[in-house]
C-alpha positions, -999 to 999 in steps of 0.1 A, spaced: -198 554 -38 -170 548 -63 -140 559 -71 -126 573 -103 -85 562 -110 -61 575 -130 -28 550 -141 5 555 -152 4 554 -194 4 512 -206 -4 506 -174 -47 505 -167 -51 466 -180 -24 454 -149 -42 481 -124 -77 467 -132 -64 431 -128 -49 444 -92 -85 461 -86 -106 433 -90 -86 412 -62 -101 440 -43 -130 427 -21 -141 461 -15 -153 464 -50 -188 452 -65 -171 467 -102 -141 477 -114 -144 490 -153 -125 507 -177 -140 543 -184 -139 565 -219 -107 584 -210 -69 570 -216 -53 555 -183 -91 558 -162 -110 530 -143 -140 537 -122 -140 511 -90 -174 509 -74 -179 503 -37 -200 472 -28 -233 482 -14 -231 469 20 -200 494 25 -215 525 10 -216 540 48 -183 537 55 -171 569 71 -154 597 56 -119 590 73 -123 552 58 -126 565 24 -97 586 23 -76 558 39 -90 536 15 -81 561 -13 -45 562 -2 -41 525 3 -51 521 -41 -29 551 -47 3 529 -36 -4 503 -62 25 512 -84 11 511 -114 -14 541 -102 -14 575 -106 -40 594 -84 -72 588 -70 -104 605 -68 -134 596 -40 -165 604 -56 -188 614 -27 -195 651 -18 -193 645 15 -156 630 14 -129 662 25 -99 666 40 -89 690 64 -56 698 54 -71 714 22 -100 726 40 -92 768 32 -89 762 -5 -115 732 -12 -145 749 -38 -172 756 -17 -201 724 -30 -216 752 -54 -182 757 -74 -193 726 -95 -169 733 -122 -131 744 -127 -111 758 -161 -74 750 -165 -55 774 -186 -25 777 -208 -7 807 -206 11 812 -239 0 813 -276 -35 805 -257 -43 836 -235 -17 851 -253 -6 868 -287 29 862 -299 54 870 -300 41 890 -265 42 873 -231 22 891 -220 -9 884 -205 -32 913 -215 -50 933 -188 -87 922 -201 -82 885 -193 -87 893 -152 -121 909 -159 -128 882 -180 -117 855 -153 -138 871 -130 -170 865 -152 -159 824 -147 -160 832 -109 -196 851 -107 -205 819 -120 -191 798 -94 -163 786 -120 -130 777 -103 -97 795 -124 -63 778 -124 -36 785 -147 -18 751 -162 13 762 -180 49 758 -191 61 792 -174 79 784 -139 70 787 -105 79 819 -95 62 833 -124 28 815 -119 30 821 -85 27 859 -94 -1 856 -117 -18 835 -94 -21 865 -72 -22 894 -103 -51 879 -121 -70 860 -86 -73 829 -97 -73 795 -78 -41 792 -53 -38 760 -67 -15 764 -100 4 738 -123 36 752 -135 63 734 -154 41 716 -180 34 692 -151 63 689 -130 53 718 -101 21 718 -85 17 752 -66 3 755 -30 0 713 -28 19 694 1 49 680 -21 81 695 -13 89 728 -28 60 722 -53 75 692 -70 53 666 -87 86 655 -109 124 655 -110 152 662 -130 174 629 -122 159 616 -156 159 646 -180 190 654 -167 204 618 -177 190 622 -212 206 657 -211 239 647 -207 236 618 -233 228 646 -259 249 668 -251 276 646 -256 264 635 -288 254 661 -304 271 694 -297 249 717 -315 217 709 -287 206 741 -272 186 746 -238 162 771 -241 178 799 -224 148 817 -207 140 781 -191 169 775 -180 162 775 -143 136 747 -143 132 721 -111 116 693 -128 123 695 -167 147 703 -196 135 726 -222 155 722 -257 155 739 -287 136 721 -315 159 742 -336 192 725 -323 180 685 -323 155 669 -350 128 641 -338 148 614 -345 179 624 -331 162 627 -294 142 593 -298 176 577 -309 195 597 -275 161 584 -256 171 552 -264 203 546 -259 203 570 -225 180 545 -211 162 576 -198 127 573 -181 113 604 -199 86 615 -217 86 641 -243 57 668 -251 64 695 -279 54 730 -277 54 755 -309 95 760 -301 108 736 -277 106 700 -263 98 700 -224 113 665 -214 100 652 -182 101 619 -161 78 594 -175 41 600 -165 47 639 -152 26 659 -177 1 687 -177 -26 656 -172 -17 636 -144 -11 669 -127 -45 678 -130 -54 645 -118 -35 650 -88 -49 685 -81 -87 674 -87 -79 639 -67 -71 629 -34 -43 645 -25 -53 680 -39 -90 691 -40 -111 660 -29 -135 673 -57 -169 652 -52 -197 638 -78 -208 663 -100 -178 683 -107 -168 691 -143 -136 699 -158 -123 720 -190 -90 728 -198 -78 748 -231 -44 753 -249 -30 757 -276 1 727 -281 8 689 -283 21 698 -243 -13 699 -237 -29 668 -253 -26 652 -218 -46 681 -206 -72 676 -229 -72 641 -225 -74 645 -184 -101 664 -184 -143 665 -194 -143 692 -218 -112 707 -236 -110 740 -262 -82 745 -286 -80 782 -298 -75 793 -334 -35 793 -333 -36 762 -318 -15 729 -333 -35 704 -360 -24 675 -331 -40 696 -303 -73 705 -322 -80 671 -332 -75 658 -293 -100 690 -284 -136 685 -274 -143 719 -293 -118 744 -315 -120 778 -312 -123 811 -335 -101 828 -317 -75 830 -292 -63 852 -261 -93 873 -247 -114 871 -274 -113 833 -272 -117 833 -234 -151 851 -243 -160 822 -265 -154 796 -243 -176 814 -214 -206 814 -246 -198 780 -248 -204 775 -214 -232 794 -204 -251 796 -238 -250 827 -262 -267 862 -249 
């Protein structure tokens, strides 16, 4: 019994120092993947009863400096997820980008193919979620149009569909919102995207209307606890440590999915928004469009993108016919 633990970025070496004071633990390690540490139980605990472990998940996930948590034990569920937890033969899930990844631009368009295609993932016992930029209501439709998992991360992060948090919301705008006003004042040429203008958890500017160094300067000097993650057009700007990633983490931990030992986890897009994707999970595929910065952080790059490429990553997955 052990559990797998997911930080807030800069933060793992002050989380593993708080582990070890934990006399629950035989072994508390640093793992492969940025911000992870795997805590093993000691041995004369490992019966400890289902309700234990989750209350024991909980009490690590108020440590500050963590993120989420994940119990691995199959046996470890909890009831308030109980409809839409995998069934124990749904040993692996697929998060996908929506745009310039299932995709072809300059259409937004999802094309019709990609739900017979997703349903090839499913006869396989392969769990769907979408992981994208687009907003809520908009996911929330596909969710149901293409029949994937009712789980869905929208917002690059900041909503988490069908989870427990109020109205969806994993982040917040009190901190994008403060950088917003700082550069809007200073520089009078900054643009919100206009078809993202409605968002509950991020701003979404122009990369047109502000260059690199004019928002790291405004970061600055706003004193604005943000992160930024770029897409082809457009910085998404969210509170510090809400990205595509953690929100992953947070579906496939405790508080989402409970998923047990033996669960394994792709994602695929196309951007630098989805680095932390990639990074989050086991196996990651950038398609052929996709950014230099997002193919090198890819397990595997792909020959092509939208269905074509979905094709490729289900060869990948369950050999060449």
């Amino acid at each position: 019994m052990f559990f797998n633990i997911f930080c807030y970025p800069d933060k793992v070496d002050e989380s593993l120092e708080k582990l070890k004071k934990n006399p629950i633990f035989s072994n508390v390690i640093k793992l492969n993947k940025k911000h992870a540490i795997k805590a093993v139980m000691k041995e004369s605990l490992l019966n400890t009863d289902d309700d234990k472990i989750l209350e024991i998940a909980k009490k690590i996930k108020k440590i500050k400096t963590i993120r989420s948590v994940t119990p691995f034990a199959d046996r470890v569920k909890d009831s308030k997820h109980k409809e839409i937890t995998p069934q124990t033969n749904k040993l692996k899930h697929i998060f996908f980008d929506i745009d310039s990844t299932i995709t072809h631009l300059p259409s937004p368009i999802i094309h019709r193919q990609v739900k017979d295609k997703f349903a090839k993932f499913t006869e396989k016992n392969v769990t769907v979620y979408f992981c994208t930029g687009r907003d809520k209501i908009q996911v929330e439709k596909l969710i149901v149009q293409f029949e994937t998992s009712p789980y869905g991360i929208a917002e690059a992060g900041g909503i988490i569909i069908n989870s427990n948090l109020p109205n969806g919301k994993f982040g917040d705008r009190t901190e994008p919102d403060k950088l917003l006003q700082y550069v809007q004042n200073k520089y009078k040429n900054v643009q919100i995207d206009e078809k993202q203008q409605s968002r509950m958890t991020e701003i979404v500017l122009k990369k047109e209307t502000i260059t690199p160094l004019q928002l790291k300067n405004a970061i600055k000097s706003s004193k604005a606890n943000v992160e930024i993650h770029q897409s082809k057009n457009t910085y998404h700007i969210t509170k510090k440590g809400i990205n595509k990633g953690h929100a992953i983490h947070y579906v496939t931990g405790v508080d989402g999915l409970n998923l047990g030992e033996g669960h394994i986890i792709y994602s695929v897009g196309d951007s630098n928004l989805d680095i932390p994707m990639f990074d989050a999970t086991d196996h990651s595929f950038a398609v052929e469009n996709a950014t230099k910065e997002a193919k090198k952080a890819a397990s595997v790059c792909l020959q092509n993108s939208g269905p074509a490429g979905i094709d490729e990553i289900y060869d990948h997955m369950f050999g060449f016919s």
